[in-house]
C-alpha positions as CSV (number, residue, x, y, z in Angstrom):
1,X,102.3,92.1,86.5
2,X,100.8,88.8,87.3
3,X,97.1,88.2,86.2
4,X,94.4,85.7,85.5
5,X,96.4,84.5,81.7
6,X,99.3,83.7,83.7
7,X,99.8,79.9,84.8
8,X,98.6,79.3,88.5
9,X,101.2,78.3,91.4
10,X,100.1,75.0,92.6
11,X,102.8,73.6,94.5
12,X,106.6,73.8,95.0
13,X,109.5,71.9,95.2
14,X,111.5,72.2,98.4
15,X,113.2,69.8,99.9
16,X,113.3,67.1,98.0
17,X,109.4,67.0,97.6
18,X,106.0,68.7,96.0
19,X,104.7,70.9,98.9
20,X,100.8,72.6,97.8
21,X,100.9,76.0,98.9
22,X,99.3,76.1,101.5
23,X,100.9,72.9,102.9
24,X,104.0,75.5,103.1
25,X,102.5,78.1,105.1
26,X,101.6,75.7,107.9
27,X,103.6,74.9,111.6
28,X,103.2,72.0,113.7
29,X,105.1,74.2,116.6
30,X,102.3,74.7,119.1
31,X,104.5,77.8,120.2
32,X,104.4,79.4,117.3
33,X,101.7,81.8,117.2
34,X,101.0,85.6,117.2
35,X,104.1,88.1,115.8
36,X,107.5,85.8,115.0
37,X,110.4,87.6,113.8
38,X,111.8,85.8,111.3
39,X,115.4,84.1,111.7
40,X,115.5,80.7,110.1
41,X,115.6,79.5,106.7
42,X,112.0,78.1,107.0
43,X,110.7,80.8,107.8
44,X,112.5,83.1,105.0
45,X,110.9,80.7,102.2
46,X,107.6,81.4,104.2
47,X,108.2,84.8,103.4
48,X,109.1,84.5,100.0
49,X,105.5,82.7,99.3
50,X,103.3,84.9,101.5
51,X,105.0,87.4,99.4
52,X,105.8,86.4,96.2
53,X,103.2,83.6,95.5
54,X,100.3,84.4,97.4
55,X,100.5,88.4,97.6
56,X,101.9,88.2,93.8
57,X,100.0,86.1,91.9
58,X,96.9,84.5,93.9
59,X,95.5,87.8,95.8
60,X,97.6,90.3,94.0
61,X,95.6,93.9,93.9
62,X,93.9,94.7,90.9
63,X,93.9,98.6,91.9
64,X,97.1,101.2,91.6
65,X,96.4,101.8,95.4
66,X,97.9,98.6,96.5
67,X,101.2,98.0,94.5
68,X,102.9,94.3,94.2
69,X,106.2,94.2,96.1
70,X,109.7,93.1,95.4
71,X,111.1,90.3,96.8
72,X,112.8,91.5,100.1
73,X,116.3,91.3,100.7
74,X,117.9,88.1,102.9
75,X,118.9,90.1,106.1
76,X,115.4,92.7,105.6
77,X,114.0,92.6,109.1
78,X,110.5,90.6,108.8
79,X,107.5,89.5,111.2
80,X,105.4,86.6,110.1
81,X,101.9,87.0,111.8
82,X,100.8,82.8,113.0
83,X,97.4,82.1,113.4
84,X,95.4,78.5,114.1
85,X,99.1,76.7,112.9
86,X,99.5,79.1,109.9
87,X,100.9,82.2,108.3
88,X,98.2,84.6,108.3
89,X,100.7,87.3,107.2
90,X,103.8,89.4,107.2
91,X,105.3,92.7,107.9
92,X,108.4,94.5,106.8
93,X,110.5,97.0,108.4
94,X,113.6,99.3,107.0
95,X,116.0,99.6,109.7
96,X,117.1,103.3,110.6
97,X,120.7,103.5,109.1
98,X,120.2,100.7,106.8
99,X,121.0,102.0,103.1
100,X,117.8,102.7,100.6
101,X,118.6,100.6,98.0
102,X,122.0,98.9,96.2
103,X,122.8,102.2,94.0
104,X,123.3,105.3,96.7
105,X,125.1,105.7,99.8
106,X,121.8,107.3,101.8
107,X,121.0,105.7,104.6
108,X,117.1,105.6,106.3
109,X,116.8,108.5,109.0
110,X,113.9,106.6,110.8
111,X,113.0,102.9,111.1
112,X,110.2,102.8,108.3
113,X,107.4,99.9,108.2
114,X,107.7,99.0,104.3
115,X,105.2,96.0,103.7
116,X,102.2,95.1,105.2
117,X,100.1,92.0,103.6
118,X,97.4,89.9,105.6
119,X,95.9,87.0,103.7
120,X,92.8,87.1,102.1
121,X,91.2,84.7,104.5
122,X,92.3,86.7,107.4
123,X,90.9,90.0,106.8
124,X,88.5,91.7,108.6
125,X,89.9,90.1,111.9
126,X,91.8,93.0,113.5
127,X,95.2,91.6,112.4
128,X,96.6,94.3,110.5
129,X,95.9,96.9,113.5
130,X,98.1,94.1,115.8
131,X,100.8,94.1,113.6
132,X,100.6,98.2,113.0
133,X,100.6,97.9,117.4
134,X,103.6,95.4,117.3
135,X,105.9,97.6,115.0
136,X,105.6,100.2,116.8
137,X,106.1,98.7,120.4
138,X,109.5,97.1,119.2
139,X,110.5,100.5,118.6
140,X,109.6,102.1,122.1
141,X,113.1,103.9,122.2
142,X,112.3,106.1,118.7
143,X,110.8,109.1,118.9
144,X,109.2,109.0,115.5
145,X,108.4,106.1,113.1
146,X,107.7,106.1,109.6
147,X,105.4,104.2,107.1
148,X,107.1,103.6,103.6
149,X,105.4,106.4,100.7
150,X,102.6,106.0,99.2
151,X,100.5,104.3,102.4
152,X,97.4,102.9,101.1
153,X,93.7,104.0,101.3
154,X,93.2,100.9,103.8
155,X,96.3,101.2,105.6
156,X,95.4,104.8,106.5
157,X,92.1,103.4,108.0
158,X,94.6,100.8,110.0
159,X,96.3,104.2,111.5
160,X,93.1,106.2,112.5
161,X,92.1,103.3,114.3
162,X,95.3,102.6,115.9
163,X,96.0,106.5,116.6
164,X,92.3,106.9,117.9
165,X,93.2,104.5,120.7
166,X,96.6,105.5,121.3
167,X,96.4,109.3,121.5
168,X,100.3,109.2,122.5
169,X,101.3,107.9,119.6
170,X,100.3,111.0,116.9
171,X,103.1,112.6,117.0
172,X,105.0,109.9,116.4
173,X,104.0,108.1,112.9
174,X,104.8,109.7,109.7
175,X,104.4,109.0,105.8
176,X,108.0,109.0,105.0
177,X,109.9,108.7,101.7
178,X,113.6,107.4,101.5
179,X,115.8,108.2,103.5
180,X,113.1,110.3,105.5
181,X,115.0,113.5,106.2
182,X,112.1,116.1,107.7
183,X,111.3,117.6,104.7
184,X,110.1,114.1,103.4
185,X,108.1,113.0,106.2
186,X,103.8,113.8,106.4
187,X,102.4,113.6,109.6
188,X,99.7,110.5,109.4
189,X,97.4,111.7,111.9
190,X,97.4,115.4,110.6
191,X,96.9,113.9,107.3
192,X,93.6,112.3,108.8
193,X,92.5,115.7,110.3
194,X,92.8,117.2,106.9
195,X,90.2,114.7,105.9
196,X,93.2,113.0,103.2
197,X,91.7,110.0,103.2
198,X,88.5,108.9,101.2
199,X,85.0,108.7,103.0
200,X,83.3,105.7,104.2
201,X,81.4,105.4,100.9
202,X,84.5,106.0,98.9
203,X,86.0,103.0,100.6
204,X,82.5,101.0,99.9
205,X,82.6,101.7,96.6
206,X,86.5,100.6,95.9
207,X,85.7,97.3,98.1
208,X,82.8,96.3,96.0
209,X,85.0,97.5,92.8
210,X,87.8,95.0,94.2
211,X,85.3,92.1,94.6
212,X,84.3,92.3,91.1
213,X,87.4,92.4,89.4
214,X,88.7,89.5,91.9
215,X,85.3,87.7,90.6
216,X,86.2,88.2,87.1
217,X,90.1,87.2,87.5
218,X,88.6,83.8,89.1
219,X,86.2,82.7,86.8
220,X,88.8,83.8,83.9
221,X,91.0,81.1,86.0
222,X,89.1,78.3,86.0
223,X,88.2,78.5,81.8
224,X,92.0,78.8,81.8
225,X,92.4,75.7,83.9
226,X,89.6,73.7,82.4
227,X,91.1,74.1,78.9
228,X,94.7,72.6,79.7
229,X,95.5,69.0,78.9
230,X,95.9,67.0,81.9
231,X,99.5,65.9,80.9
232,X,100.3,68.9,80.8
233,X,100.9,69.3,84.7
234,X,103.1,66.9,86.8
235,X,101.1,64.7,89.1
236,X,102.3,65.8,92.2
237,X,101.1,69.4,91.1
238,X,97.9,68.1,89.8
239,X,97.4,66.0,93.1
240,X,98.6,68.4,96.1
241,X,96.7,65.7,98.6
242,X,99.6,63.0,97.2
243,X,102.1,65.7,97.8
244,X,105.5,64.2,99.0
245,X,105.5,64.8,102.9
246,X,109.1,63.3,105.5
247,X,106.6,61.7,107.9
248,X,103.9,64.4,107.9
249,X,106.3,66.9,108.6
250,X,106.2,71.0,107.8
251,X,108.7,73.0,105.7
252,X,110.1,74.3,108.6
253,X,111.0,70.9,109.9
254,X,112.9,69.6,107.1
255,X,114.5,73.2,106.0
256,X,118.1,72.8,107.3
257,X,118.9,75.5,110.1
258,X,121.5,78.0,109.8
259,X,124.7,77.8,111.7
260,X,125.2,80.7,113.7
């Protein structure tokens, strides 16, 4: 699992250049903004470090409520969330018929959201309820939806707010394990009834937990980083402002497009 002893990401190499991070996460495509399913190339590698780099090792979770994620497969239907020119975050979804995994032959009985991540810097903005609203107006024609087993503390606060303004929609999302046959589905908003979820102060008191350890994993960081030899790291990594850049352009510009 990825921690504060393990070297930081601070740029990447993609197209024949040194892009920082958060160079790569960034659109100069004035249309671009809100939900975007992904389809491109560009936006696949945008993905991968939303999920990979800054979920997995710059803002991973230091509790067992929030688990890391796996890379997602290359056909995996995905939603970048844009915001201001960048990726604010993502969202997953398992297709209904689509197999469970690479070793069995069962197939998903319901379209299940899988991953939900929203940047660090985004939070507290209302996003993850819009993306929650977007999955499940793309699938109008369902009768019930799932969310992939375990959902978290906070994304059970996501669906009380979302079901409290949309009474219609409680009888149609459930907690749902693969492939989500009846007998392995929870009702979400009968599991909020039940009072399943932790209190208000419950949630303080994790929050506050979260801070400190996310404190502690930063300031265990920067001794890390203070202590390594400066030739140790290439200079385009030390230097992301002298990054490599095709006239100014964004990842997505210079990733080649797919031929369809």
């Amino acid at each position: 699992m990825p921690g504060p002893s393990l070297p930081a990401v601070l740029a990447l190499y993609l197209c024949s250049g040194w892009w920082a991070v958060e160079e790569a996460l960034r659109t100069s495509d004035p249309s671009r903004h809100g939900l975007v399913e992904v389809q491109s190339v560009g936006e696949r590698l945008v993905l991968f470090i939303l999920n990979q780099i800054v979920y997995g090792t710059q803002e991973s979770p230091p509790d067992q409520d929030n688990p890391l994620f796996t890379p997602h497969p290359p056909r995996e239907q995905a939603t970048i969330l844009w915001q201001e020119g960048e990726a604010a975050g993502f969202y997953t979804v398992k297709r209904k018929g689509s197999l469970c995994g690479g070793c069995t032959s069962l197939c998903y009985q319901l379209p299940v959201l899988d991953t939900v991540f929203v940047r660090r810097s985004w939070r507290r903005r209302g996003l993850c309820l819009e993306m929650l609203e977007g999955y499940c107006s793309s699938f109008n024609g369902e009768e019930v939806l799932g969310i992939s087993y375990p959902v978290s503390t906070a994304m059970y606060q996501v669906c009380r707010k979302y079901l409290l303004a949309h009474p219609e929609q409680r009888d149609r999302l459930y907690e749902a394990e693969p492939p989500g046959h009846w007998s392995q589905r929870q009702s979400i908003w009968l599991q909020i009834q039940l009072g399943k979820i932790p209190s208000a102060d419950e949630q303080q008191a994790a929050a506050e937990r979260i801070l400190l350890e996310e404190s502690r994993a930063d300031s265990s960081a920067q001794e890390g980083l203070s202590k390594e030899s400066p030739d140790s790291v290439p200079a385009a990594a030390a230097c992301p402002s002298k990054l490599k850049r095709k006239g100014g352009a964004t990842l997505e510009e210079v990733t080649p497009k797919v031929k369809k």
